[in-house]
C-alpha positions in Angstrom: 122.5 30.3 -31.9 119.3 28.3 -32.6 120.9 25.7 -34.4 123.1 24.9 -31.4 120.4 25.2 -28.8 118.6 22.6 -30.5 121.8 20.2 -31.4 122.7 20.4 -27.6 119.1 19.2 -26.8 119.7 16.2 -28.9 122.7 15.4 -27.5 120.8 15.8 -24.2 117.8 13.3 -25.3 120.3 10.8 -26.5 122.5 10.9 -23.8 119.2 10.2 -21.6 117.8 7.2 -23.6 121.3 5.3 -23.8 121.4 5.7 -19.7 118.1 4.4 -19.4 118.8 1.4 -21.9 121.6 1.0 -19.5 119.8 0.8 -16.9 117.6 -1.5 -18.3 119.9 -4.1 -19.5 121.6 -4.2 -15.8 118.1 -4.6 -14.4 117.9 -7.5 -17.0 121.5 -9.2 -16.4 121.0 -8.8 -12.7 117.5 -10.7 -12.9 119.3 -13.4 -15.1 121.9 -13.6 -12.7 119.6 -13.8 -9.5 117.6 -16.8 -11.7 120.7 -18.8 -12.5 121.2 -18.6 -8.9 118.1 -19.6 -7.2 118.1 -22.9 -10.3 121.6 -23.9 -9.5 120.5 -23.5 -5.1 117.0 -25.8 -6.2 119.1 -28.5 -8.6 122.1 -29.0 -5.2 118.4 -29.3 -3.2 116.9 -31.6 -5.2 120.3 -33.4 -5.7 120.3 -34.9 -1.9 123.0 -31.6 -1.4 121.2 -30.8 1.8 121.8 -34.2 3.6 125.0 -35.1 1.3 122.6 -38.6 0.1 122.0 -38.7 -3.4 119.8 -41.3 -3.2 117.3 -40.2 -0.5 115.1 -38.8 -2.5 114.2 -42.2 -4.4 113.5 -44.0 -1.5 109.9 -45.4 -1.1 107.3 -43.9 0.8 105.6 -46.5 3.4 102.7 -46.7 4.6 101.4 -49.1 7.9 98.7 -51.2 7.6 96.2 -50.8 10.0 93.1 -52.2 11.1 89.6 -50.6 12.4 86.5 -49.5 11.4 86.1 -48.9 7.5 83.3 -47.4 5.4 82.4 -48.2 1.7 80.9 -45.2 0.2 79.9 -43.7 -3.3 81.0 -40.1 -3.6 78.5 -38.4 -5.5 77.5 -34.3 -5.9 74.4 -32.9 -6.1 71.7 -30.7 -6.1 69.5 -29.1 -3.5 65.8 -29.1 -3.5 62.8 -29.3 -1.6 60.6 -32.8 -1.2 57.3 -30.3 -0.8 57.4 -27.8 -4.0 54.9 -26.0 -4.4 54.9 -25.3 -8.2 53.3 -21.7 -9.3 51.6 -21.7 -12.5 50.0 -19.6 -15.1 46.5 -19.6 -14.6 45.7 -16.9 -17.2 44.2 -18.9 -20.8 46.5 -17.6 -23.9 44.8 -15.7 -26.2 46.0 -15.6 -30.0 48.3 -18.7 -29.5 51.4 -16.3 -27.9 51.1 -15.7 -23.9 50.5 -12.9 -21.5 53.4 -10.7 -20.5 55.0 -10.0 -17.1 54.8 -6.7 -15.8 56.5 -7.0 -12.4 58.0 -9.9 -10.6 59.2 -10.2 -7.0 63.2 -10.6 -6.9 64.6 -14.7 -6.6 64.9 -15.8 -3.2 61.9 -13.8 -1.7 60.2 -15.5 1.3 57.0 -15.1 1.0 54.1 -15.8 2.9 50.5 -17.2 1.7 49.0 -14.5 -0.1 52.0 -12.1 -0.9 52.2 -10.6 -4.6 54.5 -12.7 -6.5 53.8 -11.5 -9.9 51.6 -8.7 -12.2 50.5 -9.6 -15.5 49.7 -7.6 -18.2 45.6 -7.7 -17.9 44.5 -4.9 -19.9 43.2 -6.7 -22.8 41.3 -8.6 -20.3 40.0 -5.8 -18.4 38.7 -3.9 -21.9 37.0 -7.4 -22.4 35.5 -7.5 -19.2 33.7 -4.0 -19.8 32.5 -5.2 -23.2 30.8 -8.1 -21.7 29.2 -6.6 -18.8 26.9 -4.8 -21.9 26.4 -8.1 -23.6 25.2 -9.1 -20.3 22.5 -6.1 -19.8 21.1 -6.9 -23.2 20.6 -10.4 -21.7 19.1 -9.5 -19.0 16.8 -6.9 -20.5 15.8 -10.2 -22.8 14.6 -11.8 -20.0 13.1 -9.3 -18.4 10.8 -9.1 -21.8 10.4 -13.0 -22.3 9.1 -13.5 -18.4 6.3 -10.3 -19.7 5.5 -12.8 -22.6 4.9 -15.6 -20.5 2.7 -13.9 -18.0 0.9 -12.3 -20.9 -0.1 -15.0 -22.4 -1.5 -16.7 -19.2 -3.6 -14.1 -18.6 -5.1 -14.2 -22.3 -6.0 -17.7 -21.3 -7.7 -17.1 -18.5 -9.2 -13.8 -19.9 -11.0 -16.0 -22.1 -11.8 -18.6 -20.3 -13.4 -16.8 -17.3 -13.9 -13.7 -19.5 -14.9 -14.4 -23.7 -16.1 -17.5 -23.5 -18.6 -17.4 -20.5 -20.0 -14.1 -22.0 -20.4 -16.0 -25.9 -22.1 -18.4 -24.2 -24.6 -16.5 -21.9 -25.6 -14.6 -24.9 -26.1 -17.9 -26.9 -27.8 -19.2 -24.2 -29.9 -16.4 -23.7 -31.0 -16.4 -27.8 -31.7 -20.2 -27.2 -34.4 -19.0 -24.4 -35.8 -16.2 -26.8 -36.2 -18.8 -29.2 -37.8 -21.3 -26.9 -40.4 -18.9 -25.9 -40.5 -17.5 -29.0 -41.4 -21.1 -30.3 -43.9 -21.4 -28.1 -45.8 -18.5 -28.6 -46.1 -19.5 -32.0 -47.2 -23.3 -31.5 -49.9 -21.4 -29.0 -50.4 -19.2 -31.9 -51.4 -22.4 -34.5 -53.4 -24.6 -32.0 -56.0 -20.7 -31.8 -55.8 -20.2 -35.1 -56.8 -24.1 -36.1 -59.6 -24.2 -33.7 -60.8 -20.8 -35.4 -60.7 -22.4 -38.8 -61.8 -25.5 -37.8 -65.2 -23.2 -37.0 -65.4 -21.8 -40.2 -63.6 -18.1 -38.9 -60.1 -18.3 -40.7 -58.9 -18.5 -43.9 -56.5 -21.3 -44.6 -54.0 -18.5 -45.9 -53.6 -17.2 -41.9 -53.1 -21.4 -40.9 -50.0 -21.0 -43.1 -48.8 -18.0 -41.9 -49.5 -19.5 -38.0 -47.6 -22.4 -39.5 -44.4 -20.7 -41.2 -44.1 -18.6 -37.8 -43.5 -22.1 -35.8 -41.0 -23.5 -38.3 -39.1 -20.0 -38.4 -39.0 -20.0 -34.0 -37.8 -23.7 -34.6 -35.0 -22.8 -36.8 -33.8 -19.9 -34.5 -34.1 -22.3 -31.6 -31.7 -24.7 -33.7 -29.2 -22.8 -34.9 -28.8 -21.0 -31.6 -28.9 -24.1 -30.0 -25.7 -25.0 -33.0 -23.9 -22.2 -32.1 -23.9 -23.0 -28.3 -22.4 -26.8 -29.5 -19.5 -25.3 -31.5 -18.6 -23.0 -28.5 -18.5 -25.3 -26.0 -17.3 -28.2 -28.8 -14.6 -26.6 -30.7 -14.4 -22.4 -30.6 -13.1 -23.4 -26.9 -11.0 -25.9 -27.7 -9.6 -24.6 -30.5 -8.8 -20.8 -28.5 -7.2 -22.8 -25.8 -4.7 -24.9 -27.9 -3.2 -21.2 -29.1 -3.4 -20.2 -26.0 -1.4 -23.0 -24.5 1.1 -22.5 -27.5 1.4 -18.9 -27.1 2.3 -19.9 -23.3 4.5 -22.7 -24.1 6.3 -20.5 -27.1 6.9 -17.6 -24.4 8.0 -20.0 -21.8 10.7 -21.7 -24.1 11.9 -18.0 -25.4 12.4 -17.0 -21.6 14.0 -20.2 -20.5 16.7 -19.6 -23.9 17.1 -15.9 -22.4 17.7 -17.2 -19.3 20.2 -19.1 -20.3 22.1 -16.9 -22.7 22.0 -14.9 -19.6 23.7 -17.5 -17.5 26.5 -18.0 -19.8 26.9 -14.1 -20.7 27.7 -14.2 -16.5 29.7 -17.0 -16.5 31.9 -15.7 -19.3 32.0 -11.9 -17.2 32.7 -14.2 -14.2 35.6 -16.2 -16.4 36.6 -12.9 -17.7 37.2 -11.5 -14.0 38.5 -14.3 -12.4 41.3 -14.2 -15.6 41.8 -10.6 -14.3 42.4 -12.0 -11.1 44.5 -14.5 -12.0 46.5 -11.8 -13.7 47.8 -10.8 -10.1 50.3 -14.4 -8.9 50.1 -14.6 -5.5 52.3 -17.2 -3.0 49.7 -20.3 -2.5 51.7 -21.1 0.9 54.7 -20.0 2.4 58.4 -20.9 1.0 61.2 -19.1 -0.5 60.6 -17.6 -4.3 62.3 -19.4 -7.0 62.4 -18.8 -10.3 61.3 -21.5 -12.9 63.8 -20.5 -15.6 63.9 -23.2 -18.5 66.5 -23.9 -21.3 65.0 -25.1 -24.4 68.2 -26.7 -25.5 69.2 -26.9 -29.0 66.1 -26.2 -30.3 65.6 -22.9 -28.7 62.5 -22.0 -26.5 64.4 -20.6 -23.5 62.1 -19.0 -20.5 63.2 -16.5 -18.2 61.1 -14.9 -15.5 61.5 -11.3 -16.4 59.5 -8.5 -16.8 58.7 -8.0 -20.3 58.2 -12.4 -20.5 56.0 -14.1 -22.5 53.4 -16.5 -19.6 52.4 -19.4 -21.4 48.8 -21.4 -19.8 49.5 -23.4 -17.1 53.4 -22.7 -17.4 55.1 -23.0 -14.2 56.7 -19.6 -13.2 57.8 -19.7 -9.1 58.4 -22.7 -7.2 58.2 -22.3 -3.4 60.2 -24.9 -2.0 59.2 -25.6 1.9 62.8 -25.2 3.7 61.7 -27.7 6.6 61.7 -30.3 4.1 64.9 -30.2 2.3 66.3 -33.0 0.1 69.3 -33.5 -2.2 69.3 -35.0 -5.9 72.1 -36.7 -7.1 72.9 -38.6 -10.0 74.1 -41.8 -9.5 76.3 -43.3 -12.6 75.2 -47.2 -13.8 78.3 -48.8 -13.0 77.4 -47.8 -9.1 74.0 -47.6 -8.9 72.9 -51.3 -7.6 75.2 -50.5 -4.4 72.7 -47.8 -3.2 69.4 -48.9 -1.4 66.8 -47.1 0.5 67.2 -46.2 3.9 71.5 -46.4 3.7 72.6 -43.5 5.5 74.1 -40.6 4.1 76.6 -37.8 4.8 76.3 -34.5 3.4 78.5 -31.4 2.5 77.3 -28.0 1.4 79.7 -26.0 -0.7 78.7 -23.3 0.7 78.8 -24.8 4.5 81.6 -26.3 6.0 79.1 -28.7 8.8 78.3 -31.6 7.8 74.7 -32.8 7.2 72.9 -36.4 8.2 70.4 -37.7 5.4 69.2 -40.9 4.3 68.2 -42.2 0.5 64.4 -42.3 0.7 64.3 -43.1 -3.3 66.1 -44.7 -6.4 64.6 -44.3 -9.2 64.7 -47.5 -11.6 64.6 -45.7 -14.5 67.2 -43.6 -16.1 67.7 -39.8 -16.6 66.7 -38.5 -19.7 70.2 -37.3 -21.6 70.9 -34.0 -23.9 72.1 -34.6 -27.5 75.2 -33.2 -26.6 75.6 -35.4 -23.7 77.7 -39.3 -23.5 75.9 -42.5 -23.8 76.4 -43.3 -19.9 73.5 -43.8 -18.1 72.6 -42.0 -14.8 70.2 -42.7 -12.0 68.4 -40.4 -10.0 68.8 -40.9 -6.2 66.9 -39.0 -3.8 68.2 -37.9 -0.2 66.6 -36.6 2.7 68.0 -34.3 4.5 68.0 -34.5 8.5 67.0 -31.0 10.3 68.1 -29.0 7.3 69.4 -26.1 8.6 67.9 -22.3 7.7 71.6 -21.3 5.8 70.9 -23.7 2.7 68.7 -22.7 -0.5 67.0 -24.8 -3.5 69.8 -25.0 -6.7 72.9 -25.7 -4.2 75.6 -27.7 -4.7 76.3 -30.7 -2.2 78.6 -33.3 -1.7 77.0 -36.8 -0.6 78.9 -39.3 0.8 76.6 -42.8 0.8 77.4 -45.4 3.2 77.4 -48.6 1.6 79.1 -50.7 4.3 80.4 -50.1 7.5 82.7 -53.1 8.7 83.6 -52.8 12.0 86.7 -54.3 11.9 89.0 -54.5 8.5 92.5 -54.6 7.8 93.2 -51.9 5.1 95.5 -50.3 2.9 95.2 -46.8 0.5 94.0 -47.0 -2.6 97.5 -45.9 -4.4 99.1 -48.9 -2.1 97.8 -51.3 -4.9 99.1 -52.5 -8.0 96.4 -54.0 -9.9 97.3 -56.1 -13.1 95.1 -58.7 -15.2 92.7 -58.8 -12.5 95.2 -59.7 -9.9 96.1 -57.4 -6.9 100.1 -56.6 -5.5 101.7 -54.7 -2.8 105.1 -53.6 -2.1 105.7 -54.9 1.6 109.0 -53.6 3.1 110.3 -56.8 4.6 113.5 -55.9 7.0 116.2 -54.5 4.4 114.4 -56.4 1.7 111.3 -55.7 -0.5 108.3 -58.5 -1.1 106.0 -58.4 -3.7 102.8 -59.7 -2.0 99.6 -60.8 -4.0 96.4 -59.7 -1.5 92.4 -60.5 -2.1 90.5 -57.2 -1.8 87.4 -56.2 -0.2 85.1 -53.6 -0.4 86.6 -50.0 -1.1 86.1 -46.4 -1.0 87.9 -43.4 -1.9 91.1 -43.3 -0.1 91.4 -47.4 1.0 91.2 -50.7 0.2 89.7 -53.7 2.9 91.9 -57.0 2.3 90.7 -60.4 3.0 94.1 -61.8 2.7 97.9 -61.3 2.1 99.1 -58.5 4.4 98.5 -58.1 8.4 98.2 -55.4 10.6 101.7 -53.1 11.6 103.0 -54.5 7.6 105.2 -51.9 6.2 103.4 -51.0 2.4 104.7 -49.1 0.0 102.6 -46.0 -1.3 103.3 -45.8 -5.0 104.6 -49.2 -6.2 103.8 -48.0 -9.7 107.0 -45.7 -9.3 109.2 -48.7 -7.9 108.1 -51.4 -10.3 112.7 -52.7 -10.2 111.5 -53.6 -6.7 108.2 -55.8 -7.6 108.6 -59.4 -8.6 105.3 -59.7 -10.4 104.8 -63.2 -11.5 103.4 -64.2 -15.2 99.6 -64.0 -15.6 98.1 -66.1 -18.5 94.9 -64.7 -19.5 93.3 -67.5 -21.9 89.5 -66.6 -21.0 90.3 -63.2 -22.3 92.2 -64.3 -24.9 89.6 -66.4 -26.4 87.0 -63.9 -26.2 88.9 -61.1 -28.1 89.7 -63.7 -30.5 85.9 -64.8 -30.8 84.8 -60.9 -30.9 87.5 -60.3 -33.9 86.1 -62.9 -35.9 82.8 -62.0 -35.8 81.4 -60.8 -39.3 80.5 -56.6 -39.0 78.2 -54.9 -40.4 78.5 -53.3 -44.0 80.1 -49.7 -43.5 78.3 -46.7 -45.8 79.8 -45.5 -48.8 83.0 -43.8 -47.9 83.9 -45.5 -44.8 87.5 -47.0 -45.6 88.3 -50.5 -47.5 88.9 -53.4 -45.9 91.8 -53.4 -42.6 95.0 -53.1 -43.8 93.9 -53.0 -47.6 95.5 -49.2 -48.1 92.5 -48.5 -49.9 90.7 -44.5 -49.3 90.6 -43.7 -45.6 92.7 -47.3 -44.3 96.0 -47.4 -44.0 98.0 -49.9 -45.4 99.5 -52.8 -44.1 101.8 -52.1 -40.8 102.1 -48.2 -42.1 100.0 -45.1 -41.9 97.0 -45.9 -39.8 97.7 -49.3 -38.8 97.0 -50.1 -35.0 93.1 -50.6 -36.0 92.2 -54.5 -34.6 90.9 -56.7 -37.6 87.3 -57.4 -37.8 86.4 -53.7 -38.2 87.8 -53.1 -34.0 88.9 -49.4 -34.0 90.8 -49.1 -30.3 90.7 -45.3 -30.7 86.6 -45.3 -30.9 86.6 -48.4 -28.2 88.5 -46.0 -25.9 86.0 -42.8 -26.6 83.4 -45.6 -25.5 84.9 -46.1 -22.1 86.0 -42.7 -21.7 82.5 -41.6 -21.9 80.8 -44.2 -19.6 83.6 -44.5 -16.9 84.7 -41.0 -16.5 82.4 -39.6 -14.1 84.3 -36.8 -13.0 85.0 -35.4 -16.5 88.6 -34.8 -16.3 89.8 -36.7 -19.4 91.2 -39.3 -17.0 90.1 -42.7 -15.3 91.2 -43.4 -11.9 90.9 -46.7 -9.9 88.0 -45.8 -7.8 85.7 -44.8 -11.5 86.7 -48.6 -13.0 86.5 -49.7 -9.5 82.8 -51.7 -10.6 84.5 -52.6 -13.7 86.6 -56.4 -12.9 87.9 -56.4 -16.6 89.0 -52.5 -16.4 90.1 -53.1 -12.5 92.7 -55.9 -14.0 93.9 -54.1 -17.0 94.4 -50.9 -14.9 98.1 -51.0 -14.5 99.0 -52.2 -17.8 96.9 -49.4 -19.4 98.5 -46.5 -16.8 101.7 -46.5 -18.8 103.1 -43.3 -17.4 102.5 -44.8 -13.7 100.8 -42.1 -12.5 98.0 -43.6 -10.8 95.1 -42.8 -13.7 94.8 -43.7 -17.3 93.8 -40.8 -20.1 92.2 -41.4 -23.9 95.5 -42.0 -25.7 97.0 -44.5 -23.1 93.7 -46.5 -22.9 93.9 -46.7 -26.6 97.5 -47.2 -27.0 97.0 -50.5 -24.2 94.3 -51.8 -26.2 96.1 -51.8 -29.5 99.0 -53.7 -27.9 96.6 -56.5 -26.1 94.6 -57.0 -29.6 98.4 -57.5 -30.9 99.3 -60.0 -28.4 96.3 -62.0 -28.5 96.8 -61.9 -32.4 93.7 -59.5 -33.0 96.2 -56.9 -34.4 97.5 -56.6 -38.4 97.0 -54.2 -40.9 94.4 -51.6 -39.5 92.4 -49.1 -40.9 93.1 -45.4 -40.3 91.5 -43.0 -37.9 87.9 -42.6 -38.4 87.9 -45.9 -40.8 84.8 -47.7 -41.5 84.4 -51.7 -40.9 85.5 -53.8 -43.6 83.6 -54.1 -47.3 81.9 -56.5 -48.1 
């Protein structure tokens, strides 16, 4: 019983899966069907079946020549900033040769006003610092506090000796001379009695000689008193007040070095706390907050304003454009940039807008951009454009679109762009004449993005053709000789090149490592050491403005020798010229003007010497 419970559910669960693959494949050959339906209804569409002509949808597309104002312009994008921007810097000194790091930071885009907290650093270190150096600065003041005692001290020993010691040495000196005056006296008085008495017959001539010793001894305590009262006044007081004045000057120089150990102690507390300070970024004026991120490039060194950052001194961290003075940065390429001058006017787009904005240029700078390794070797120019009454909707880092008026002719006759068919420097229209076509040579004027101003050749209300590329059986181009040309490629080719390092290639069309031989692999290389493929890189790279792999007439448009070759280059006729078109036109002119043979392989070298 269980063996055919479980056969029957297999049936069951095949019988399932083989409707569902069913199923599926109608689903699938019903799709097929519906596609081989909806092909065949677009190939009788694009066949002509809807009108029953076959040949309507070849027909040329015309275009009437009109005249009226026209404007040259260069079409450029750039940047938005502000002309006033106030740049927010570190002010915090780096300790230990790494920086201070972020503890909080306002979010990008902020406004601020004057004042406002943009940033915290980390100020701890700086605050233990501070606490350390208000001690060193109590010692120093309790230094000076002892030196100034010095000082006075030893100006009062001065005077204490002066008005003090030395008056009372002297009365008492003075007072001994007296004593010994008198003293001397008495004695003299004494020997005039006693030699009257002998001279009578009364004294012994023993007592004359004591009379007489008692003079001499007053006269030598009158003198040596008398001495001692020279040396005081002389030298002892001399003498005491040289070390007094030493001991005053030696106090007064210790106090003024206190005094200014003490200064400096403050100044560095005062440094110390002002670094504290400066650990707090506030707004200096009003503005919007911006972030001074940095890419270090290749080599590293990226900066990102983010909590947890490294703060180098004096790194910028916010900029605070002023919005009321609003400016746009664009980069102008070298083949265009001596059309712009100051003061042209200026029409701007925000991306991010859909009004247009009035400016002016206010600046060209006459020097070039500085370019990144991995950047090409085409130069740009800085060009700097106000903004008139920018309004409150756009920010710093914005894209815009500038349109720079060049010229504005009143009255031109013009044609679009794609109407022309440019070749060896001369410039044809198709003009639809009645039932006929006429290949018309004009002279062109100034140009812009969409049209053409011509001098001569066509008129007003002339019927013109829109893409005579695609309807060259209708042009009657005449023959072009191009001898200058000629000569010069000629002249370039046989100019001698330089040696090539060791493993660049043998000589053109020699075969030899890296070359290929002569008309096979490789070959296409001009002679003289001329690789096309390398010469086309080189244009590529300075002409292509816009970056996408192509040239179009308006980016060789400064460019007379590119302008001429343009429609032998544009081989496909599609109105712009790629890397292996340009390359594939230049081999066959170096050909023709007999520049071509044997060529080296991609990548070759110049010739060995």
């Amino acid at each position: 019983m269980k063996k055919n419970m479980h056969s029957s559910k297999r049936q069951f669960s095949r019988l399932a899966r083989m409707r569902r693959r069913g199923s599926a494949q109608r689903s699938i050959l019903a799709l097929l069907g519906l596609s081989a339906a909806v092909g065949a209804g677009y190939w009788w569409w694009s066949s002509g079946g809807r009108s029953g002509s076959a040949g309507s949808a070849s027909e040329p597309l015309l275009h009437v020549v009109t005249q009226g104002p026209f404007d040259h312009i260069v079409l450029e994008q750039g940047e938005i900033e502000s002309s006033s921007n106030n740049e927010v810097k570190c002010e915090v000194k780096g300790r230990g040769g790494s920086g201070t790091p972020i503890l909080s930071v306002v979010a990008e885009g902020t406004l601020v006003k004057k004042g406002d907290q943009l940033c915290q650093l980390d100020a701890s270190a700086l605050e233990q610092e501070a606490k350390n150096q208000r001690i060193v600065v109590s010692g120093a003041e309790s230094a000076v506090i002892s030196s100034e005692a010095a000082v006075n001290k030893a100006v009062i020993a001065r005077q204490e000796y002066l008005e003090g010691t030395f008056l009372t040495e002297r009365k008492a000196i003075v007072s001994e001379i007296a004593v010994a005056q008198q003293s001397l006296r008495k004695t003299e008085l004494s020997l005039e009695s006693a030699e009257r008495l002998a001279a009578k017959g009364t004294l012994k001539p023993l007592q004359i000689e004591a009379e007489q010793f008692s003079v001499e001894n007053a006269k030598s305590n009158l003198e040596s008193a008398q001495g001692r009262l020279k040396v005081l006044d002389e030298l002892t007081k001399a003498k005491m007040l040289v070390q007094f004045d030493a001991d005053i000057e030696t106090t007064k120089a210790k106090l003024e070095s206190d005094k200014n150990t003490l200064v400096e102690e403050k100044n560095k507390l005062e440094e110390i706390q002002t670094q504290v300070k400066a650990c707090t970024i506030k707004a200096p004026a009003d503005g919007q907050v911006v972030y001074a991120n940095k890419s270090g490039g290749r080599s590293g060194g990226d900066f990102v304003v983010e909590a947890g950052a490294l703060v180098r001194e004096q790194q910028t961290v916010f900029l605070l454009p002023d919005p009321t003075r609003m400016q746009v940065k664009a980069k102008i390429n070298e083949s265009r940039i001596s059309l712009i001058r100051e003061g042209m006017p200026v029409k701007i787009r925000v991306n991010a807008g859909e009004d247009e904005l009035l400016g002016r240029v206010i600046k060209v700078n006459k020097y070039a951009e500085p370019g990144n390794w991995w950047g090409s070797n085409v130069k740009e120019y800085a060009t700097y454009i106000q903004i008139m009454e920018p309004p409150e909707t756009i920010r710093t880092g914005m894209t815009a679109e500038v349109r720079i008026f060049v010229e504005q002719i009143e009255s031109a006759v013009q044609v679009p762009v794609h109407a022309v068919y440019e070749t060896k420097r001369h410039h044809f229209v198709l003009l639809k004449d009645g039932n006929s076509w006429k290949t018309q040579e004009i002279e062109i004027g100034a140009t812009n993005d969409k049209f053409v101003t011509v001098k001569t050749g066509v008129a007003q209300s002339d019927n013109v053709v829109l893409d005579p590329r695609n309807h060259l059986d209708r042009m009657d181009i005449p023959e072009i000789r191009e001898e200058n040309d000629r000569a010069k490629m000629v002249a370039l080719s046989n100019q001698p090149m330089p040696k090539p390092p060791v493993g660049a290639g043998g000589p053109a069309g020699a075969g030899g490592p890296g070359a290929g031989g002569a008309g096979g692999p490789g070959a296409g290389g001009a002679a003289g050491g001329m690789n096309p493929d390398a010469i086309a890189g080189m244009i590529m790279g300075r002409m292509d403005t816009n970056s996408d792999g192509k040239l179009s007439q308006e980016e060789v448009a400064s460019d007379e020798r590119m302008k001429t070759a343009f429609g032998d280059y544009d081989a496909n006729k599609d109105g712009s010229v790629d890397k292996a078109e340009l390359a594939a036109g230049m081999k066959k002119r170096m050909a023709a003007m007999g520049a071509g043979g044997g060529g080296r392989g991609p990548g070759a070298g110049a010739p060995s010497n």
